[in-house]
VOPAGU-2260 file (C-alpha; in pm, 1 decimal, decimal comma):
REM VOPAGU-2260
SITE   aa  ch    i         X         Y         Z
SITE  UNK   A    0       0,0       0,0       0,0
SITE  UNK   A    1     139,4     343,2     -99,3
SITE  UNK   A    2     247,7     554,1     198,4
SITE  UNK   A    3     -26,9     884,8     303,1
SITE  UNK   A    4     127,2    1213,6     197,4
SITE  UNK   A    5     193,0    1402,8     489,3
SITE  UNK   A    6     -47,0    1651,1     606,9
SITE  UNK   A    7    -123,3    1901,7     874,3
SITE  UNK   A    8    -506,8    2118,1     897,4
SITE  UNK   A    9    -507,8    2467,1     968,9
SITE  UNK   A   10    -755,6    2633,4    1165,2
SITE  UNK   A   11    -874,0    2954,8     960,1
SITE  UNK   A   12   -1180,1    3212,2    1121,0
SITE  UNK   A   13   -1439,1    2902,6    1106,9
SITE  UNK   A   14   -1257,4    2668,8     813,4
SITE  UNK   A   15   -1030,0    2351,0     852,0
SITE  UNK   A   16    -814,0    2351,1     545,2
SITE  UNK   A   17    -611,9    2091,6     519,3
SITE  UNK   A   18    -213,1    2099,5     385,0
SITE  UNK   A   19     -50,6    1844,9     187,0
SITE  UNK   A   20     347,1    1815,8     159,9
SITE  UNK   A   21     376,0    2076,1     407,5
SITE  UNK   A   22     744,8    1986,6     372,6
SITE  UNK   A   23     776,1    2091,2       3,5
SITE  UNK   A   24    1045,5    2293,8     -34,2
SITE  UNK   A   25     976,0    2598,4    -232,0
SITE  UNK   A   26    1218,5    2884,4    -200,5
SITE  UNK   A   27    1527,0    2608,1    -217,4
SITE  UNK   A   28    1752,8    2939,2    -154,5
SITE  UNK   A   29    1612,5    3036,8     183,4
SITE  UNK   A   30    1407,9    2657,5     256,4
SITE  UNK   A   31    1111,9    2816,8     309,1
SITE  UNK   A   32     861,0    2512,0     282,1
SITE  UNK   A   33     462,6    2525,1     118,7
SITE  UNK   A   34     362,1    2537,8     554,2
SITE  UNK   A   35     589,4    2836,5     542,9
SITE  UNK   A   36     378,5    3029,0     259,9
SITE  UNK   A   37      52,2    2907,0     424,8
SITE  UNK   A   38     181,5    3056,8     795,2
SITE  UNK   A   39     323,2    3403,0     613,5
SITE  UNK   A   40     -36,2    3425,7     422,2
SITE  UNK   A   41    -189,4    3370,8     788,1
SITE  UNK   A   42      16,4    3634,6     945,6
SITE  UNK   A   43     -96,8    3917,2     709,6
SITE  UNK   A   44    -436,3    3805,7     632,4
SITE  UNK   A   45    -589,5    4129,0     695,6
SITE  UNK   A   46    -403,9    4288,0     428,2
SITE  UNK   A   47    -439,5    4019,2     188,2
SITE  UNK   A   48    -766,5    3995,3     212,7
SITE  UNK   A   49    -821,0    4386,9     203,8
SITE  UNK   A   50    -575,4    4325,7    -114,6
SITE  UNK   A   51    -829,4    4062,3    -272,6
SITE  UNK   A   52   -1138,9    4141,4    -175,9
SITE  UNK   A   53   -1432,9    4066,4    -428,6
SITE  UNK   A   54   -1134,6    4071,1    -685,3
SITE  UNK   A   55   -1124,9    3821,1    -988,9
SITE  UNK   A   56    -797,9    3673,1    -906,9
SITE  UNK   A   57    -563,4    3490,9   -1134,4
SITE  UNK   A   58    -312,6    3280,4    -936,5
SITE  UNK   A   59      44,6    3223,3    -973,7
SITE  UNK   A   60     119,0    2826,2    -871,4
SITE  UNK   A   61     411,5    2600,4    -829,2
SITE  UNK   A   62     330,5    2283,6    -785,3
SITE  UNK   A   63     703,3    2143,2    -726,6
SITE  UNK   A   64     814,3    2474,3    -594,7
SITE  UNK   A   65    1050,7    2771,2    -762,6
SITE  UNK   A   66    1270,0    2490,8    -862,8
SITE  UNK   A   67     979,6    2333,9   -1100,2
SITE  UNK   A   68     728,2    2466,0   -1356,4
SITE  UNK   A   69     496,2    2817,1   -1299,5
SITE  UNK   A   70     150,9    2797,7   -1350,5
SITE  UNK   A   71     -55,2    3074,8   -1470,1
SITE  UNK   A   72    -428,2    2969,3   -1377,4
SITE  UNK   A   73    -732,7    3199,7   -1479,3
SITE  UNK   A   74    -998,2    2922,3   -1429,7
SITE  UNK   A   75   -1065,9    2813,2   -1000,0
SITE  UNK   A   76    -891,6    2469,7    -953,6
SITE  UNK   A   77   -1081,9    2159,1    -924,4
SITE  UNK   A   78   -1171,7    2052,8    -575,6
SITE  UNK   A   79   -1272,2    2356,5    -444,3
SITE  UNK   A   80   -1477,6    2309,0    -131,2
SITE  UNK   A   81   -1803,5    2460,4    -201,8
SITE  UNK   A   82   -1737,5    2781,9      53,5
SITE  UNK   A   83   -1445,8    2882,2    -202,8
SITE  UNK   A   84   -1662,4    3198,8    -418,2
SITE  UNK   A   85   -1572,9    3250,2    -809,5
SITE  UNK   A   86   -1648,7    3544,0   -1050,4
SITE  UNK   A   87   -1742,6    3415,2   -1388,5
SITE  UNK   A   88   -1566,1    3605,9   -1687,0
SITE  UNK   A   89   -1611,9    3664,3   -2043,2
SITE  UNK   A   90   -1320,7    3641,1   -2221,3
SITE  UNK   A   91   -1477,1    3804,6   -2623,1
SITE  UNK   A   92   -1154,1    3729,4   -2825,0
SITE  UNK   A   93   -1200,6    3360,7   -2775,6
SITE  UNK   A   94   -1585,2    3346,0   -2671,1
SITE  UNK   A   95   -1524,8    3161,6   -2353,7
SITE  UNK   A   96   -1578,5    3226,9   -1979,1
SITE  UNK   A   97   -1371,2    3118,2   -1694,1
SITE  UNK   A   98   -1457,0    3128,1   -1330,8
SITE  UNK   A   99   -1213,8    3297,7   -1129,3
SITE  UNK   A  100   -1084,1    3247,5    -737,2
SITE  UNK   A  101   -1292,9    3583,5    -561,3
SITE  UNK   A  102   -1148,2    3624,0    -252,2
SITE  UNK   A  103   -1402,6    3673,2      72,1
SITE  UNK   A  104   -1243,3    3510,0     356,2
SITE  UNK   A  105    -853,5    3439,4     441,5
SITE  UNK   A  106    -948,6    3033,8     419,1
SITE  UNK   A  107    -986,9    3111,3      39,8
SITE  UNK   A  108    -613,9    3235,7       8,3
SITE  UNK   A  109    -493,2    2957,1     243,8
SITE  UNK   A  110    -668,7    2671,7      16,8
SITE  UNK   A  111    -540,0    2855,3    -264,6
SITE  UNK   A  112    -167,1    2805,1    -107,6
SITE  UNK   A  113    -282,0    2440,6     -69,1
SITE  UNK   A  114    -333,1    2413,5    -438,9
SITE  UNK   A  115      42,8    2532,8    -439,8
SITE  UNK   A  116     -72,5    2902,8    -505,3
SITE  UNK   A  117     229,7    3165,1    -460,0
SITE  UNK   A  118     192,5    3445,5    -584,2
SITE  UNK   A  119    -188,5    3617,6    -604,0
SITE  UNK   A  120    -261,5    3860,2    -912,4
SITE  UNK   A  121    -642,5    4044,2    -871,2
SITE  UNK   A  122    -797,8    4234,3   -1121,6
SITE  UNK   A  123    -834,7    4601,2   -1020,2
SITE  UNK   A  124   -1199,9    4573,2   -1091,0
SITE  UNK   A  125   -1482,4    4389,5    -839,3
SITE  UNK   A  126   -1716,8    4098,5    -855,2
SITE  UNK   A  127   -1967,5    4385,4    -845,0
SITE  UNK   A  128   -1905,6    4498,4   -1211,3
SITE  UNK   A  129   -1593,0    4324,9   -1342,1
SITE  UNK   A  130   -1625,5    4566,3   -1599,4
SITE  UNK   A  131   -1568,1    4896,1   -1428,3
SITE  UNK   A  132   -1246,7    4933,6   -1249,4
SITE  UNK   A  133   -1220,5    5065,2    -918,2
SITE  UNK   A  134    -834,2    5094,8    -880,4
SITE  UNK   A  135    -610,0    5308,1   -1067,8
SITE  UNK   A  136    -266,1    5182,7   -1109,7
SITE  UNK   A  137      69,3    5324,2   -1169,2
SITE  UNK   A  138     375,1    5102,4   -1253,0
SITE  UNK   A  139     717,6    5186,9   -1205,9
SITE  UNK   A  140     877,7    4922,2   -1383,0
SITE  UNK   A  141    1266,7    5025,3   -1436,5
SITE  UNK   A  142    1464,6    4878,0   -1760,5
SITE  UNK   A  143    1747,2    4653,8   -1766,6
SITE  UNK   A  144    2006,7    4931,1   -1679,5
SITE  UNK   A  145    1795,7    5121,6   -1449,4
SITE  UNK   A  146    1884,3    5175,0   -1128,1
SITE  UNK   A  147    1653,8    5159,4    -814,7
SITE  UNK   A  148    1745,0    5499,8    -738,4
SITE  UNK   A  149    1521,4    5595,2   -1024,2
SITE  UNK   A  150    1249,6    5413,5    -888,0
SITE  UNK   A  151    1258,1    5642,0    -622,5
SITE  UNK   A  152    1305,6    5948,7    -754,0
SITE  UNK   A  153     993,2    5920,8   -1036,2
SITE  UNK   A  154     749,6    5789,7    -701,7
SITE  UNK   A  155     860,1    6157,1    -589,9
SITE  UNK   A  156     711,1    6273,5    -915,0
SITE  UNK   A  157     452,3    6072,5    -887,3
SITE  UNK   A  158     342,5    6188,0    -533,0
SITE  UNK   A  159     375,6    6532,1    -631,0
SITE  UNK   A  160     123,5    6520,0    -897,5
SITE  UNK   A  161     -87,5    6294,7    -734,3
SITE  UNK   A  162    -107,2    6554,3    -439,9
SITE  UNK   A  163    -139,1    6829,2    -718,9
SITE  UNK   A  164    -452,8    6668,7    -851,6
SITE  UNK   A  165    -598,4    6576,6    -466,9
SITE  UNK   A  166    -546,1    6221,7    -537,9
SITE  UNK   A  167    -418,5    6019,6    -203,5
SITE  UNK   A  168    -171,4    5727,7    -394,2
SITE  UNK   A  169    -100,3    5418,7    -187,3
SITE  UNK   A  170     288,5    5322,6    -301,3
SITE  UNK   A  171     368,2    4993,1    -264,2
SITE  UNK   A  172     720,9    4731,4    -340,1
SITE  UNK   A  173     633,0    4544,5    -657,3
SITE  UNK   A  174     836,0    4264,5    -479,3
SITE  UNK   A  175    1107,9    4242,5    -789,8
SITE  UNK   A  176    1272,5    4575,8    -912,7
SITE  UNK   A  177     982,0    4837,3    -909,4
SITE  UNK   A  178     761,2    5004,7    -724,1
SITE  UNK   A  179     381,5    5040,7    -758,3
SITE  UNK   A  180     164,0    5337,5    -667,0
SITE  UNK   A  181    -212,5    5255,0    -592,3
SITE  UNK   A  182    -533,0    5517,7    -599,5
SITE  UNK   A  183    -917,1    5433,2    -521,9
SITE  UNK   A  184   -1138,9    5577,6    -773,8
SITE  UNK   A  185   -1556,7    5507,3    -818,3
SITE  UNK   A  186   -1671,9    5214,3   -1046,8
SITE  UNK   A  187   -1795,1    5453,4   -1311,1
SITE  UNK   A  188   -1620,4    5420,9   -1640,8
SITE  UNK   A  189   -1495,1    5099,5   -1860,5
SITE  UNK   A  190   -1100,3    5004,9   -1898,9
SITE  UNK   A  191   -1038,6    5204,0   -2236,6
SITE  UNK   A  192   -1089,0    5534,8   -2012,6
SITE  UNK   A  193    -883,0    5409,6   -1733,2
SITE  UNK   A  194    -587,5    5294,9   -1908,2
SITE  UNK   A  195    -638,6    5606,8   -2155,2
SITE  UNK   A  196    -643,4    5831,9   -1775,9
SITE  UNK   A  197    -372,6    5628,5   -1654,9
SITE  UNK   A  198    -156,0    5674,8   -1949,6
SITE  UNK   A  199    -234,7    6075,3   -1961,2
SITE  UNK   A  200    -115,0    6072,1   -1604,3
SITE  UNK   A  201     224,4    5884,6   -1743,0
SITE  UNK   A  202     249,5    6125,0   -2018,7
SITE  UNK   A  203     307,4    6383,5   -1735,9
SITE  UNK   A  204     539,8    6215,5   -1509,0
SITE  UNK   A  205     712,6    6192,4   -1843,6
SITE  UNK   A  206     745,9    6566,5   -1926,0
SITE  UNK   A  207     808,9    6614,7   -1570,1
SITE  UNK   A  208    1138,8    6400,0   -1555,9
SITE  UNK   A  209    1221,7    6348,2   -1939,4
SITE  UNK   A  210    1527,5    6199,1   -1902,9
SITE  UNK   A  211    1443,4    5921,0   -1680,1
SITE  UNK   A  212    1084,1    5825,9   -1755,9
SITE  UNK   A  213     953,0    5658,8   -2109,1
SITE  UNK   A  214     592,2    5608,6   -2234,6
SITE  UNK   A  215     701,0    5432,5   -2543,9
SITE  UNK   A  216     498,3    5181,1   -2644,9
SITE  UNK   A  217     727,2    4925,6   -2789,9
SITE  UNK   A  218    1042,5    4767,6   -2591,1
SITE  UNK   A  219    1262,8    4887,7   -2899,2
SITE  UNK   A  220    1204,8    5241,5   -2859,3
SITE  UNK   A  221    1263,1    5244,5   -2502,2
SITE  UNK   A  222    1616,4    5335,0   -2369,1
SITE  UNK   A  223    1690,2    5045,2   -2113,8
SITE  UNK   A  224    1805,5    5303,8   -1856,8
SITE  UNK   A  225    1469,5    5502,0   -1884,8
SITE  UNK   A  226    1186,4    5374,3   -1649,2
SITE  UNK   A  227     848,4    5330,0   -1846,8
SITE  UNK   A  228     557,6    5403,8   -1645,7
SITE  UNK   A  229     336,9    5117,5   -1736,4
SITE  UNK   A  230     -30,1    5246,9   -1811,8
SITE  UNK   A  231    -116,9    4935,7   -1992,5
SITE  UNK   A  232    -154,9    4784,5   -1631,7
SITE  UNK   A  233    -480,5    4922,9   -1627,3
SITE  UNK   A  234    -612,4    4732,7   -1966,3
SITE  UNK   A  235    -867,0    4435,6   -1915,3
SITE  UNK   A  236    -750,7    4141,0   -1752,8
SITE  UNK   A  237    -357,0    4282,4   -1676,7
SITE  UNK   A  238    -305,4    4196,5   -1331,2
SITE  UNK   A  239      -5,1    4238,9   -1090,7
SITE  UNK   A  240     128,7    4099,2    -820,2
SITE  UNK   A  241    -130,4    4275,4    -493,0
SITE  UNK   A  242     -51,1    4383,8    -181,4
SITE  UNK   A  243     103,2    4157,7      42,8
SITE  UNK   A  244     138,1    3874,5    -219,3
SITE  UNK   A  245     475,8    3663,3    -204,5
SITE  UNK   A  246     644,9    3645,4    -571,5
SITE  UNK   A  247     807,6    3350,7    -735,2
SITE  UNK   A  248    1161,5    3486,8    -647,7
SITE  UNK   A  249    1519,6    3347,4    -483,5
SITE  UNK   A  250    1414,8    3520,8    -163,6
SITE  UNK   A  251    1071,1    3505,2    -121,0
SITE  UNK   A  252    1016,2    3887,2    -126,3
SITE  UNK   A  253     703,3    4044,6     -96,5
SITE  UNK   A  254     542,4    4302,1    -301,9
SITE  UNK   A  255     520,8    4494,9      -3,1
SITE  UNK   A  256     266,6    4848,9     131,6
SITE  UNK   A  257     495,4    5120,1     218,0
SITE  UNK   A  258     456,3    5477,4     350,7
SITE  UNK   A  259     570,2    5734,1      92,2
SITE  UNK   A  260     857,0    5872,9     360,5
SITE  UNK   A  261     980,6    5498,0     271,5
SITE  UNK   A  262    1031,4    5526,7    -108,4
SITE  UNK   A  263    1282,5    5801,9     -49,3
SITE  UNK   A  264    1548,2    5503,8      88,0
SITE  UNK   A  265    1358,4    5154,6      84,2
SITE  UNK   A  266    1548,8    4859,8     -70,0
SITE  UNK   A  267    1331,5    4607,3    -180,7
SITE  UNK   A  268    1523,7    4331,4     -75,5
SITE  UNK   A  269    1444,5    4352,4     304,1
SITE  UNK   A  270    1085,2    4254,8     229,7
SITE  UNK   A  271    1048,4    3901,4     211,7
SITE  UNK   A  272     796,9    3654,8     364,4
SITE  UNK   A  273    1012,2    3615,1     634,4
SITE  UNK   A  274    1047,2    3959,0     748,9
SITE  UNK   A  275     682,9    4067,5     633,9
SITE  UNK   A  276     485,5    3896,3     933,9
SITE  UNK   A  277     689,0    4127,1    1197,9
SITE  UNK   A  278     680,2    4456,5    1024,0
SITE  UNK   A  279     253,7    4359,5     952,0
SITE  UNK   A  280     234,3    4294,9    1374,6
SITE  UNK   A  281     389,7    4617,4    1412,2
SITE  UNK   A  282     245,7    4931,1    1219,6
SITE  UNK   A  283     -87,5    4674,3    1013,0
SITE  UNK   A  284    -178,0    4708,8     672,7
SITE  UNK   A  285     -77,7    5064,7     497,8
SITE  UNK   A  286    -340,5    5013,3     272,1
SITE  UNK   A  287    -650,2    4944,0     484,1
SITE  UNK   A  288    -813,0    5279,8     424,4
SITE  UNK   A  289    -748,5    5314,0      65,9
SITE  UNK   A  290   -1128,4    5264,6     -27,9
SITE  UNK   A  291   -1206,3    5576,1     216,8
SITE  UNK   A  292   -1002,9    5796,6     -36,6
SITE  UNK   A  293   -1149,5    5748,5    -396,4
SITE  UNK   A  294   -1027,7    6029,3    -717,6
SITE  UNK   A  295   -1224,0    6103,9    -997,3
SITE  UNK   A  296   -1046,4    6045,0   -1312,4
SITE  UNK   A  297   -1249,2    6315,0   -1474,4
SITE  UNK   A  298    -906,6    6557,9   -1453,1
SITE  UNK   A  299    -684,1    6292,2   -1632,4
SITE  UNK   A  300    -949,5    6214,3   -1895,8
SITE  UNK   A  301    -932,2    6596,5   -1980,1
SITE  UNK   A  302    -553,0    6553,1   -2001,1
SITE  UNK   A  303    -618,7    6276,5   -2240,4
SITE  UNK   A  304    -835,4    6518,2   -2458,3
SITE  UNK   A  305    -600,7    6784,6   -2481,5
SITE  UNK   A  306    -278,9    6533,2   -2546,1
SITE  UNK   A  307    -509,5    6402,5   -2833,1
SITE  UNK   A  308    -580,4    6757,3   -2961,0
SITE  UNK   A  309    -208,3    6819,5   -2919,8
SITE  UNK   A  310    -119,5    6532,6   -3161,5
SITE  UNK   A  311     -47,9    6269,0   -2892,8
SITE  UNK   A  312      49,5    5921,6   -3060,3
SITE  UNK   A  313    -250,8    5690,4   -2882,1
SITE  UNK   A  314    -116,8    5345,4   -2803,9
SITE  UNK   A  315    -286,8    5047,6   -2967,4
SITE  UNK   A  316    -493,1    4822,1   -2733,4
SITE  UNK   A  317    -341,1    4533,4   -2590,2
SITE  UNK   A  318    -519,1    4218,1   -2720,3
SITE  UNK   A  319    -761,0    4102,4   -2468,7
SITE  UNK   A  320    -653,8    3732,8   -2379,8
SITE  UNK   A  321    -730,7    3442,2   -2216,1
């Protein structure tokens, strides 16, 4: 008879979810072990959960760990118990739905780890009206020969025309080598106006600091020690790493909520899923009041009109896949 996998259960709010291979090395660098994900997840699980919330949610698995193949899965897993919610999506370039993890409860990101889960990548629209995005996000993502110290100084642009516009921006570690800046706004327009406000907004931060920021759309015409400010992570069905979520890295780093005072010297390296739990004990999550703090877009739409009138280039839309 073939030996029982090792198990353990975990007690989460008024769930039992049980573990498998709780030995499973998956950050062979540091050990850290699949128990080890599902204990860091349980540590912040406010903040996840805040992260998540009523979010379709593509996760990020490894069954065998760093050291084996990523999987990218859109559609729930099978086996779900039946208190695990879904969102059902419509995917039009290939006429097919798919019925996405929707995050409630913190049982629903633990039995997500047990399904080998790592990293957790939400929408920045709600179960509510999947189509209308309620999160406005700004991506600091740094080329090949860009140094972090760039990083930090455009997230200084970037807070001073967010406070110029009366817009309160929630910056956060992307847990690999940039930085991403949050904003609430209201559920009332469709991603083509987001992404076209969000890349206004970029268009700024580029005139602003010219010779370190990029808009371009294609990697060729970008200068790999420029830092593009990535608009297109507003288009339908682009997701990113949330709040709080672990990435598929050596070190186990987290893309982690900081205060803005902290972009002016924070090295992304000393947030990992081992160092998380303590600093989440200490000051909570950074981002728990971000829904009391929602921006019209109207402002940056208007920036969109006059960059059009102006003989902007407009971006083509990113294909929407499945």
């Amino acid at each position: 008879m073939a030996k029982a996998s090792p198990s353990v259960e975990i007690e989460v709010d008024n769930r039992v979810v049980r573990i498998s291979n709780p030995d499973r090395v998956y950050f062979p660098e540091t050990g850290a072990t699949k128990l080890d994900v599902a204990q860091y997840y349980l540590a912040v699980g406010p903040g996840i959960v805040n992260a998540l919330w009523e979010r379709p949610c593509m996760l990020h698995r490894f069954p065998k760990g760093l050291a084996g193949p990523k999987v990218h899965q859109k559609r729930l897993p099978q086996g779900a118990p039946d208190w695990v919610e879904t969102v059902r999506l419509y995917f039009p370039r290939w006429g097919r739905t798919a019925d996405e993890l929707c995050v409630t409860e913190l049982g629903a990101v633990i039995w997500a780890v047990q399904m080998s889960t790592v990293e957790f990548h939400p929408w920045n629209s709600r179960r509510e009206d999947t189509e209308k995005p309620d999160e406005w996000r700004i991506d600091l993502d740094p080329g090949p020969e860009c140094p972090f110290s760039t990083v930090q100084t455009v997230a200084g642009v970037v807070r001073e025309l967010l406070d110029e516009l009366g817009a309160v921006g929630y910056p956060k570690t992307s847990g690999g080598s940039g930085m991403h800046v949050y904003v609430r706004i209201p559920a009332e327009h469709g991603f083509a106006d987001v992404r076209r406000a969000a890349h206004a907004f970029a268009r700024e931060v580029e005139r602003r600091a010219p010779k370190l920021v990029t808009t371009a759309w294609w990697r060729k015409d970008r200068d790999p020690a420029q830092l593009f400010v990535d608009f297109n992570q507003n288009t339908r069905d682009h997701t990113i790493a949330c709040a709080y979520s672990i990435r598929g890295v050596a070190d186990g780093r987290v893309s982690t909520p900081i205060t803005w005072e902290e972009t002016k010297d924070v090295d992304p390296r000393d947030f990992t899923m081992r160092t998380v739990p303590a600093r989440f004990a200490e000051i909570g999550d950074l981002h728990a009041d971000i829904d009391d703090h929602p921006f019209s877009i109207e402002p940056l739409l208007e920036w969109a009109d006059r960059d059009q009138r102006d003989g902007a280039e407009t971006p083509p839309e990113p294909d929407d896949a499945e």
